[in-house]
C-alpha positions in Angstrom: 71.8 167.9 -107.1 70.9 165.9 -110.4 73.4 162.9 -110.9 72.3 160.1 -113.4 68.8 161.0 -114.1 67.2 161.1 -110.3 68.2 163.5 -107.9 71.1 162.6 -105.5 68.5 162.1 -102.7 66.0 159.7 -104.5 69.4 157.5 -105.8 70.2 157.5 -102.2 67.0 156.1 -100.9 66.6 153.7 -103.4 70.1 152.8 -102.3 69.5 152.5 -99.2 66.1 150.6 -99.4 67.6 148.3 -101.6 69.8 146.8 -98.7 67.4 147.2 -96.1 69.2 150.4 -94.3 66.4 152.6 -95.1 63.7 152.6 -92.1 61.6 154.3 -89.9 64.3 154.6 -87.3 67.2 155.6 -88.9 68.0 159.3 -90.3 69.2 160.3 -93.4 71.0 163.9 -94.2 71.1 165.3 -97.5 74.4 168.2 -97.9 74.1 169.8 -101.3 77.6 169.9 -101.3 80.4 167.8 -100.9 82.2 170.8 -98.6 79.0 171.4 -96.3 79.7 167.7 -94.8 82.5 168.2 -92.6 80.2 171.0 -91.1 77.6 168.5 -90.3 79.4 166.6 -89.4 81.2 168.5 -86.6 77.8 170.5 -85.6 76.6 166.9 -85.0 79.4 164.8 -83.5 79.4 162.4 -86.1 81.8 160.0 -85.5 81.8 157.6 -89.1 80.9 158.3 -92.2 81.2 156.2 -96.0 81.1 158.1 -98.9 82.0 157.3 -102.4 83.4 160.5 -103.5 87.8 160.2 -102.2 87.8 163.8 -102.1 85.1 164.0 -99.5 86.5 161.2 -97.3 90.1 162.8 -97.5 88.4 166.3 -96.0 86.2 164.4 -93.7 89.2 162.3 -92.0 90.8 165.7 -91.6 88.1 166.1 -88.2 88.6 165.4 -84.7 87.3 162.2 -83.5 85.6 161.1 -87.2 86.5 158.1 -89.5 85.4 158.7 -93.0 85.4 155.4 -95.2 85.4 155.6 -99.0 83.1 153.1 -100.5 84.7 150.9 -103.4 83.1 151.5 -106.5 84.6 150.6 -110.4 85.1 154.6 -111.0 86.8 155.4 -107.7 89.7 153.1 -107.7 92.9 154.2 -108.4 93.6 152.6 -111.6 90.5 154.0 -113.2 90.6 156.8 -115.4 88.8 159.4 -112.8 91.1 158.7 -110.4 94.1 160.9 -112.3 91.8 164.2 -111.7 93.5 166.8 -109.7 93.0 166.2 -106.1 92.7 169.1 -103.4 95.2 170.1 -101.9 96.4 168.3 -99.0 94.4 165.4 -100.0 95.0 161.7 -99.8 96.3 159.6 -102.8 93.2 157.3 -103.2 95.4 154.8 -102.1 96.2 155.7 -98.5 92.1 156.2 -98.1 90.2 153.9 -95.6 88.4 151.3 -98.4 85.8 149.3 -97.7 83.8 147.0 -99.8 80.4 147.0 -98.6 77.8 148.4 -96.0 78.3 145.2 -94.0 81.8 145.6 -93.5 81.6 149.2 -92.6 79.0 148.8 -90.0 81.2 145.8 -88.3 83.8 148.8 -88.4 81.7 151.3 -86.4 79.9 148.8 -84.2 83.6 147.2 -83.1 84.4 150.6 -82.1 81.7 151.6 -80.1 
């Protein structure tokens, strides 16, 4: 998917080699979709996952054993304008979501609980 100019997988790894999380050992899976995540993520036992998008962490924290994490960005709080869009069904209010503020802070998250 195309999202502000370079495809969702190139902003990724730029991302993601900008603060140092993109190396030779570590792997990185790209869903077209939002929805094809939680399918992933069961086929593969995932247990933690960040995402920006509330939607996708609301579905994702529906799964046995998994703790999704939204990542705080300006356009995915709840007092920004976005945030009014209809939300699924079922969904969380962005506000009941697991927040965090940076990569750090969700990896001390996942490596506590392992």
């Amino acid at each position: 998917p195309k999202a502000a100019g370079a495809s969702s997988l190139v902003q990724t790894q730029r991302w993601l080699r900008r603060y140092g999380l993109m190396r030779d050992d570590r792997s990185l899976i790209v869903v077209g979709k939002s929805a094809a995540k939680r399918s992933v993520i069961e086929a593969l036992d995932i247990r933690f996952s960040l995402d920006d998008l509330p939607s996708t962490v609301s579905a994702c924290n529906e799964i046995p054993n998994h703790r999704a994490f939204l990542m705080d960005a300006t356009w995915n709080r709840p007092d920004s304008k976005q945030a009014y869009r209809a939300r699924p069904e079922g969904a969380l209010p962005q506000t009941e979501l697991p927040r965090v503020y940076s990569v750090a802070e969700f990896l001390k998250i996942v490596i506590d609980s392992t």
